[in-house]
C-alpha angles and dihedrals in degrees: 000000000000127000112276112238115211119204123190121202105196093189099064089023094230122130125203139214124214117197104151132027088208114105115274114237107186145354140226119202102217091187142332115322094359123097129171109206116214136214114228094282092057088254110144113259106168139356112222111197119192118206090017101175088059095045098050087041088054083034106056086032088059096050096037089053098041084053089049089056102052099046098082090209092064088059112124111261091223098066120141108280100016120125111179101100084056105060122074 
């Protein structure tokens, strides 16, 4: 497998993922705003990512949270029944 190139167009804020220097024959839209692009076997060749900014933000804000929720010692302290913030 080669080395993926990424390649960033501020203007139009997509970024683009290039897996694959072979043509691309067809594309696949997995959700709004991100399509993977295929060779002609249907292997994945490139990701395309429209408002990109927007998508990495929501996308590093969902994993860091979702980190923050499982580690018990990043629990709020405030939480209903403790009462650790209380004592002195």
């Amino acid at each position: 497998m080669s080395k993926i190139r990424m390649m960033y167009f501020e203007k139009d804020d997509v970024l683009h993922l290039a897996i694959s220097d072979e043509p691309e024959a067809g594309s696949v839209e997995l959700g709004p705003n991100i399509t993977v692009e295929l060779n002609g076997k249907g292997e994945l060749i490139g990701i395309e990512i429209l408002e990109a900014s927007r998508f990495i933000r929501d996308s590093i804000m969902e994993s860091v949270q979702a980190r923050v929720l499982r580690v018990p010692e990043f629990q709020p302290a405030w939480q209903v029944g403790d009462t650790r913030m209380l004592s002195s």
